[in-house]
C-alpha positions in Angstrom: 12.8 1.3 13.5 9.6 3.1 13.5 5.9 1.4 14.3 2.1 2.4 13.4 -0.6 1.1 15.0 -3.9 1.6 12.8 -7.5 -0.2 12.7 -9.1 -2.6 10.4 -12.1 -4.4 10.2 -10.1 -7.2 11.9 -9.1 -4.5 14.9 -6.2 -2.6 15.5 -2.8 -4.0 13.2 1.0 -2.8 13.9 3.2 -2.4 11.4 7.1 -1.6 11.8 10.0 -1.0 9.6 13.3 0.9 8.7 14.7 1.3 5.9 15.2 -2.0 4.5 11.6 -2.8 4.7 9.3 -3.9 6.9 10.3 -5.7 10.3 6.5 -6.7 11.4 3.0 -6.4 10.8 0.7 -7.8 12.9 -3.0 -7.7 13.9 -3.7 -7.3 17.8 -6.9 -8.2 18.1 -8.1 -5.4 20.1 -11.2 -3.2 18.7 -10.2 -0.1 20.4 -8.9 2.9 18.1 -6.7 3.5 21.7 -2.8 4.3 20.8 -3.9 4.4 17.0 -2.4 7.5 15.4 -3.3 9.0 12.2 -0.9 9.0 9.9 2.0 11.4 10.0 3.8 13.8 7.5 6.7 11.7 8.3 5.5 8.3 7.4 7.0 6.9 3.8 4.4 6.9 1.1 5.7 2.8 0.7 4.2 2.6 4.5 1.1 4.0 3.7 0.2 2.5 0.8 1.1 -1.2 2.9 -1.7 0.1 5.4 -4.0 1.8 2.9 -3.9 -2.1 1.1 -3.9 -3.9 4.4 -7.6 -1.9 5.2 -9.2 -2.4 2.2 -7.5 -6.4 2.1 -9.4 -7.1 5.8 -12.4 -5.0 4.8 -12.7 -7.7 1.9 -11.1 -6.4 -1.1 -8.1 -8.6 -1.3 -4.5 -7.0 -2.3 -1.6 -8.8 -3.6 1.3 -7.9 -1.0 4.2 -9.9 -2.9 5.9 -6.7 -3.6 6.1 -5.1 -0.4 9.5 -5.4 0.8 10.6 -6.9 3.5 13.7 -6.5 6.1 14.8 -10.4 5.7 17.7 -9.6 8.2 15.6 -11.4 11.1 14.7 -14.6 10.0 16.3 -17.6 9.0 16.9 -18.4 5.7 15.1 -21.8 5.9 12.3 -19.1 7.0 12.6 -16.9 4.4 12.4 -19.4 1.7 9.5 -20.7 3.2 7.8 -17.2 3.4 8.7 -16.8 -0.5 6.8 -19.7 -1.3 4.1 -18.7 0.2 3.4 -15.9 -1.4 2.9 -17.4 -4.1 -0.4 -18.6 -3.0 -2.6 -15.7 -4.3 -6.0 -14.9 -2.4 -8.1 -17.3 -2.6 -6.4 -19.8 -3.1 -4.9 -22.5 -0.1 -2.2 -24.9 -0.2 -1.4 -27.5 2.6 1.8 -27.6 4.6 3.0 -30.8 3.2 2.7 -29.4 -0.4 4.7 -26.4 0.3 7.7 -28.3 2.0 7.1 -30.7 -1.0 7.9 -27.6 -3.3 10.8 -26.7 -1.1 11.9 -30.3 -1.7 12.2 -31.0 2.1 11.9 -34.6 2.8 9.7 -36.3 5.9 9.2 -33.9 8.2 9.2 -31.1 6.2 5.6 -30.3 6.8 6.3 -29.9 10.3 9.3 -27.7 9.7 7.4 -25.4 7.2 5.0 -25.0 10.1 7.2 -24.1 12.7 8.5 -21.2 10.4 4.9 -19.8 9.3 4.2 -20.1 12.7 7.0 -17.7 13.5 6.1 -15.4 10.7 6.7 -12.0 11.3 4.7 -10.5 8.6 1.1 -11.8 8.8 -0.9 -11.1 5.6 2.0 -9.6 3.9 3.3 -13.0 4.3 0.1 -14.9 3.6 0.6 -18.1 5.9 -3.4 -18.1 6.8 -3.3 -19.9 3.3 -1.4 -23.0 4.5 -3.7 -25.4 5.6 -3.8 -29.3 6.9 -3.7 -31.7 4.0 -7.1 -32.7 4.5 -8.5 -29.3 4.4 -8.6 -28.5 7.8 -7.9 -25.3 9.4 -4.7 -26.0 11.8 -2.0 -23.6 13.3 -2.7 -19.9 13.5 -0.8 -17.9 16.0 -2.9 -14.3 15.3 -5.2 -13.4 18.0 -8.5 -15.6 17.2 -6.6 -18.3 16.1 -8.3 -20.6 13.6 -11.3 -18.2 13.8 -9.3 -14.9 12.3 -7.3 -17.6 10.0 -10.8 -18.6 8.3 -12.3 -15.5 8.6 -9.0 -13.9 6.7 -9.8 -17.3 4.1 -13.7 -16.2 3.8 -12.6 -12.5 3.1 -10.7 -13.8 -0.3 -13.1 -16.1 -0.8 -11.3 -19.3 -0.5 -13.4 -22.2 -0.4 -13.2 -24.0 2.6 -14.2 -27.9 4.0 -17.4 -27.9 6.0 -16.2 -28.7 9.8 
């Protein structure tokens, strides 16, 4: 597995992967361009590209990271299916948990259990679960460093419309 740590407007992000795809990205929070290398002759163009998109995403010009791929290996495949669906919920746009578990077909509960797994996500941004939302339009759940905070700040970015608090 290899890792790169890089800035964005956002602070410093990792992103890891092998050969399959990748195996994390996250965002640390941290504004410090410490253990940030540039990047190396050795890193795939595929790995660039992800970062190049994942700068210019949190500097505010939304990507579509649908096709990045992805090494499913580590997560359930409850998780996974979740994570498919919602990727299909383009920049700004939001759904609520209880609509993606009702497109999953999950029963009661469901919302719950489609939270649990985007709260597990590996793959923040790639895997856009700042999009999920409460039913009433709220701003719930975000394990990124900021919390809700980077979760609407990543929604104001792509221009989402959100609920005055």
């Amino acid at each position: 597995m290899h890792t790169q740590h890089f800035l964005t407007a956002l602070g410093r992000a990792t992103i890891s992967w092998n050969e399959k795809g990748l195996t994390r990205f996250t965002l640390t929070g941290e504004k410090s361009a410490s253990r940030c290398a540039a990047a190396t002759a050795t890193q795939p163009p595929r790995i660039a590209a992800v970062i190049a998109s994942a700068q210019d995403h949190l500097a505010g010009q939304p990507h579509d990271f649908s096709d990045v791929a992805l090494d499913w290996s580590q997560v359930t495949a409850f998780q996974k299916r979740v994570y498919l669906a919602a990727q299909e919920v383009k920049a700004g746009l939001t759904t609520s948990y209880g609509a993606l578990a009702r497109q999953l077909g999950l029963g009661a509960g469901g919302a719950r259990a489609v939270g649990a797994a985007l709260g597990a996500n590996p793959w923040l941004l790639i895997v856009p679960c700042h999009r999920v939302i409460a039913a009433d339009g709220q701003l719930t759940g975000f394990s990124a460093p900021g919390g809700i905070r980077t979760k609407a700040r990543l929604l104001a970015l792509e221009g989402a419309e959100l609920l005055a608090a």
